[in-house]
Each structure stands twice: as C-alpha cells, then as structure tokens.
C-alpha positions as CSV (number, residue, x, y, z in Angstrom):
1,X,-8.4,98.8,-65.9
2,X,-10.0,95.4,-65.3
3,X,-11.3,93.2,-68.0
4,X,-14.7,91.6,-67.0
5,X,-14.8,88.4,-67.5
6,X,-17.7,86.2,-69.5
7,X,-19.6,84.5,-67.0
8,X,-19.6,87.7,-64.7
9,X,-21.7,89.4,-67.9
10,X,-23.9,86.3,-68.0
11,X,-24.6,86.4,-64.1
12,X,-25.6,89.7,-64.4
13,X,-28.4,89.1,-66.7
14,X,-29.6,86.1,-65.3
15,X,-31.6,87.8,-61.8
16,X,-32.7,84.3,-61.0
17,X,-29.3,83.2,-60.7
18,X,-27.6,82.7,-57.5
19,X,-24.4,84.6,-58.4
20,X,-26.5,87.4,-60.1
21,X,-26.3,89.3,-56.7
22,X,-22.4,89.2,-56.2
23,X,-21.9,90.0,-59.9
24,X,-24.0,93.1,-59.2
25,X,-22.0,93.7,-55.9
26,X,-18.5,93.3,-57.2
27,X,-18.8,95.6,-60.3
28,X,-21.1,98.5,-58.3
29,X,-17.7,98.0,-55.5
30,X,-15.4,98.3,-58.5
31,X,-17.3,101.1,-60.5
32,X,-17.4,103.0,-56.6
33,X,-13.4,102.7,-56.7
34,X,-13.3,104.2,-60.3
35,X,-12.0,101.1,-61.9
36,X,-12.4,101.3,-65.4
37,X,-14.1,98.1,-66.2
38,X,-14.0,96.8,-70.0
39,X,-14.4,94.1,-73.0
40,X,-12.8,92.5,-75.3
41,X,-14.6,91.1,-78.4
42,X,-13.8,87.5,-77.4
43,X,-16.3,88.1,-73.9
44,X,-19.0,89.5,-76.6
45,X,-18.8,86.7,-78.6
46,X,-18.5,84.0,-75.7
47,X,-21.5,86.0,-74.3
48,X,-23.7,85.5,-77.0
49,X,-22.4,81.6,-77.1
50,X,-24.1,81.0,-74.5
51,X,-27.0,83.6,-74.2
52,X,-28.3,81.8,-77.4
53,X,-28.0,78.2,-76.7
54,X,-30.5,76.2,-75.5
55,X,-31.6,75.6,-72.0
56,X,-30.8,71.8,-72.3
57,X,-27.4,72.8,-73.0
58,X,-26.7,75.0,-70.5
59,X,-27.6,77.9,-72.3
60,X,-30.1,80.9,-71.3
61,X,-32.4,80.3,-74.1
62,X,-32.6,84.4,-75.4
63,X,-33.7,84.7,-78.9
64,X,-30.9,86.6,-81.3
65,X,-32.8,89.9,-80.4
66,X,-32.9,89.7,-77.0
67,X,-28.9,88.7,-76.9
68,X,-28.3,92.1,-79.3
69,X,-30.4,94.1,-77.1
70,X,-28.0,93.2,-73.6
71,X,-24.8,93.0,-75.9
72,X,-25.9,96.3,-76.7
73,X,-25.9,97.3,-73.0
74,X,-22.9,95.8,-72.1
75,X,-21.1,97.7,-74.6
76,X,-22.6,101.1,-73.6
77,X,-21.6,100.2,-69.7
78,X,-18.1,98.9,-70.4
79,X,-15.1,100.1,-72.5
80,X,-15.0,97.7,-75.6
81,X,-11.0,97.4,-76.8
82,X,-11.2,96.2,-80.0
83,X,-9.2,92.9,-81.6
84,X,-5.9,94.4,-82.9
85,X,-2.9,92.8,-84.6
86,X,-0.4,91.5,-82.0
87,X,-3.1,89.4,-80.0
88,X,-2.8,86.2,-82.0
89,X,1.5,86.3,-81.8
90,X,0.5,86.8,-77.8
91,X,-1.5,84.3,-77.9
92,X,0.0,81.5,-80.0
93,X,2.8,82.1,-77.2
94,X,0.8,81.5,-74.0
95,X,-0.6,78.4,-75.8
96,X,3.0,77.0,-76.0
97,X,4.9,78.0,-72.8
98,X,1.6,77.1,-70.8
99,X,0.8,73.7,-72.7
100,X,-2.8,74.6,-72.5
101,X,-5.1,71.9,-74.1
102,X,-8.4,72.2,-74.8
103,X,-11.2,75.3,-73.8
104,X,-8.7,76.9,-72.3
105,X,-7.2,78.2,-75.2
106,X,-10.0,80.8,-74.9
107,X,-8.5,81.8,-71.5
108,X,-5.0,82.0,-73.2
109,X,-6.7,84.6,-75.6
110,X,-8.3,87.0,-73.3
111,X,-5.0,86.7,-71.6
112,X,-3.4,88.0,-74.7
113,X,-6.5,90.7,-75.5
114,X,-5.5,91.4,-72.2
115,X,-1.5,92.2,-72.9
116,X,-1.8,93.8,-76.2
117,X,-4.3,96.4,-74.6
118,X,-2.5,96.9,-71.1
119,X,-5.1,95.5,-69.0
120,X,-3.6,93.9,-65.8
121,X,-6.7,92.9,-63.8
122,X,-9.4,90.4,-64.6
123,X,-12.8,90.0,-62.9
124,X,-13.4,86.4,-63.1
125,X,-16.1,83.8,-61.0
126,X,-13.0,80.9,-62.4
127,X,-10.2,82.5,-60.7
128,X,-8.7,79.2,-60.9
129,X,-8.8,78.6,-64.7
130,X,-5.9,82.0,-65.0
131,X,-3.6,80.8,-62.5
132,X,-1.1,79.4,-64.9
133,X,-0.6,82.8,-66.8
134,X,1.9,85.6,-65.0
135,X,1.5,88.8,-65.3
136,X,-2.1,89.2,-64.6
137,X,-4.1,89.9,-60.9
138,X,-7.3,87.7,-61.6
139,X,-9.7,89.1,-59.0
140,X,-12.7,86.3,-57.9
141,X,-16.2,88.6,-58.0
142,X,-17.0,86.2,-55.4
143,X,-14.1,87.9,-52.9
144,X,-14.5,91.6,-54.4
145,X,-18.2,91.7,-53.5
146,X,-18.7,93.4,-50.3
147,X,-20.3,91.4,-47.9
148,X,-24.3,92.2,-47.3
C-alpha cells in the first residue's frame, strides 16, 4: 500500500501545472504494478486547504463545490483509511524523538496515519521533508514516473 501524498492530489487536478503530467505518470506506473494507492483524512483536509484558498495565496481558487466534487473523486479512486484512536499517541511521539518544529508536524501526522494503518510507502513530490522519520520508503513521483 502507498499513501499518496497531498500535493501529488493537487498536481493531478491542476492540467496546467507542470508536475500535472508526472503526477499522472507515477500513479498510472503504480496502479499498472497493482499498488494499492490510498488516503488518509489529513490529505483530504490539506487538499481542500489549499484547493480553496485564494490564488494570491498560493491557492487554486475552486469554489467549495468544485473542491467537494474532486474530493469526491479522489475518494472513489483511492482507499480512504479513516482517523482511528492510536494516531495521536503515534504522533505526539514522532513530534518528540524527531524535534520537529513547525508545518512539519503535519508530516509527523501522516507518518503516524501511516503506522497505525500499516502503510509503509509514501508517494510524495517533498521526498526530502520525510527523511527524518524511519520506518517509511518515501517514494519521489518525480523518480517513479516512467520516463516519456
């Protein structure tokens, strides 16, 4: 199983963006190998973050219906796992041992989604921003693309 990762869901609705095309490629590659690719609530919510915001702020300006309607999508294409107890005693852990600061807290708690639920692999474009966490295989879309 491989959880996909936020900004690979937000490439893959953007078909003007530059990474759209890889996003594309590495989870057709990945569905092709029979990967199970899925979600945890965390991606949906961090999805519709920034599927909501404004342009000006580095959002992709969608109205509340047209983020429903591709959240909607994404959870018909993808295995949802849904929040269970466990991930916040996972979580407050990684926080600690790893001294994250910051946004990457969030990281720290797909990490945890990620444990509690027995996922291994995550399909990332900021391969970097997992290295600090064992235990996971954080694959770049960028690498698992095939090449055109």
């Amino acid at each position: 199983m491989i959880l996909v990762d936020t900004n690979v869901l937000l490439r893959l609705v953007q078909p003007s963006h530059s990474k759209h095309a890889v996003a594309l490629a590495a989870l057709a590659h990945l569905r092709y190998t029979n990967d199970t690719l899925c979600l945890v609530p965390q991606v949906i919510y961090e999805f519709w973050v920034v599927a909501t915001r404004p342009l000006d702020v580095n959002g992709l300006g969608m109205s509340a219906a047209e983020a429903e309607r591709d959240v909607e999508k994404l959870i018909e294409r993808f295995r949802l796992f849904r929040d269970e107890r466990g991930i916040f005693d996972r979580w407050q852990q990684h926080v600690t041992l790893n001294h994250v600061l910051g946004k990457s807290a969030h990281d720290a708690r797909l990490i945890a989604a990620m444990q509690r639920h027995g996922i291994t692999r995550l399909l990332t474009f900021n391969a970097t921003d997992f290295k600090r966490f064992s235990g996971i295989d954080v694959l770049d879309a960028a690498i698992v693309a095939p090449s055109n």
